[in-house]
Wavefront OBJ file of the C-alpha trace (Angstrom):
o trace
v 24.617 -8.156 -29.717
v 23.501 -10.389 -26.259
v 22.977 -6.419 -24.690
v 21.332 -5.179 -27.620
v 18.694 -8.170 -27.646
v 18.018 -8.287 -23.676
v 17.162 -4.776 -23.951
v 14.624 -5.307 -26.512
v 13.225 -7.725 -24.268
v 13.468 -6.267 -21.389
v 12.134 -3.017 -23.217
v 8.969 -4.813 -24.805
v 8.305 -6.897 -22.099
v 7.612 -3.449 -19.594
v 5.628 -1.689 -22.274
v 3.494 -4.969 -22.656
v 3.366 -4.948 -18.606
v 2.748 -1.458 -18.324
v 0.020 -1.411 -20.926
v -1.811 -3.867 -19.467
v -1.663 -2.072 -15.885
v -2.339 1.259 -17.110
v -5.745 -0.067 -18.949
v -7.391 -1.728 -16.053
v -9.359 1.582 -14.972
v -10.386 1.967 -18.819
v -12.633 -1.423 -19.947
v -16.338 0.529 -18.665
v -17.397 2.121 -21.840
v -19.987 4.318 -20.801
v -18.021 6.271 -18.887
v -17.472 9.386 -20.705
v -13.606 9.787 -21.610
v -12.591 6.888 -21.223
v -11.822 5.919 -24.806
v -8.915 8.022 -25.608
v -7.413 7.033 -22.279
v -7.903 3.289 -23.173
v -6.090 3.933 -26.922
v -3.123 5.415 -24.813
v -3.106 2.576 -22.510
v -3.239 -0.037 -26.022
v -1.045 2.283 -28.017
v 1.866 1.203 -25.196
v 1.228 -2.107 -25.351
v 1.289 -2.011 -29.197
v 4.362 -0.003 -28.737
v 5.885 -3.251 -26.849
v 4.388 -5.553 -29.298
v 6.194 -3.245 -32.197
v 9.580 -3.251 -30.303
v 9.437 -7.172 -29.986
v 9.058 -7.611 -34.044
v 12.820 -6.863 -34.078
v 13.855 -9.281 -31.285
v 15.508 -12.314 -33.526
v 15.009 -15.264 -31.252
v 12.881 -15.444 -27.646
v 13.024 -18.062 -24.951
v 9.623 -19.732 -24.733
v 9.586 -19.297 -20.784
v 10.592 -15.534 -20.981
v 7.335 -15.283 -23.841
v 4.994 -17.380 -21.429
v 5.313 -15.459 -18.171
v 5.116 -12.179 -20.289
v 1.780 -13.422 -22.200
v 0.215 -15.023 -19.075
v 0.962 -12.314 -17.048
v -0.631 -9.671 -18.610
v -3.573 -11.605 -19.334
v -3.496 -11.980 -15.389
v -2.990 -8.459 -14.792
v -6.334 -7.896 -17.528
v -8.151 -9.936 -14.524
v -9.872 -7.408 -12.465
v -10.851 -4.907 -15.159
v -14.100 -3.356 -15.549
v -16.617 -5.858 -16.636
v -18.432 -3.736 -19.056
v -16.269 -5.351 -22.607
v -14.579 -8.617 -21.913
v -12.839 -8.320 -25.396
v -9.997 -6.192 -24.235
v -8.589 -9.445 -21.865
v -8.813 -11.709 -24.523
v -6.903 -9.572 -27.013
l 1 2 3 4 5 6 7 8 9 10 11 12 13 14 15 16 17 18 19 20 21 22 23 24 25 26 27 28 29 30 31 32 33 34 35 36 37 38 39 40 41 42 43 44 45 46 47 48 49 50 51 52 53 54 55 56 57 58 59 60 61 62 63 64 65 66 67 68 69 70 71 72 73 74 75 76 77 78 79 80 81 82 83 84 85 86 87
């Protein structure tokens, strides 16, 4: 059961990360294409989001440094829609 649960975190926690890494290119909306790739980028952080519904109990450090550091990774993205680091 201990396995089972770390995995989920551990499993959430990268699709959260990688999420917010992947959609860093993807926040300038007038670039043409860049939509779809920005759903793909949010539909693996949702992904992690989904994964972590089923994780029973989570240490409030382990959700901190996740939550803060995406939002930190969100820093240096385009400009063009602030919305998508606030999210």
């Amino acid at each position: 059961m201990f396995n089972q649960s770390l995995s989920k975190h551990i499993i959430s926690s990268i699709l959260i990360l990688l999420g917010a890494i992947s959609i860093i290119t993807y926040g300038n909306f007038q670039e043409a294409g860049v939509l779809p790739k920005l759903w793909i980028c949010i539909s693996i952080m949702s992904l992690g989001f989904i994964i972590s519904w089923q994780i029973e109990s989570i240490n409030s450090a382990w959700f901190w440094s996740i939550t803060i550091l995406s939002r930190l990774i969100l820093l240096p993205m385009e400009p063009g829609d602030d919305i998508w680091r606030y999210i």
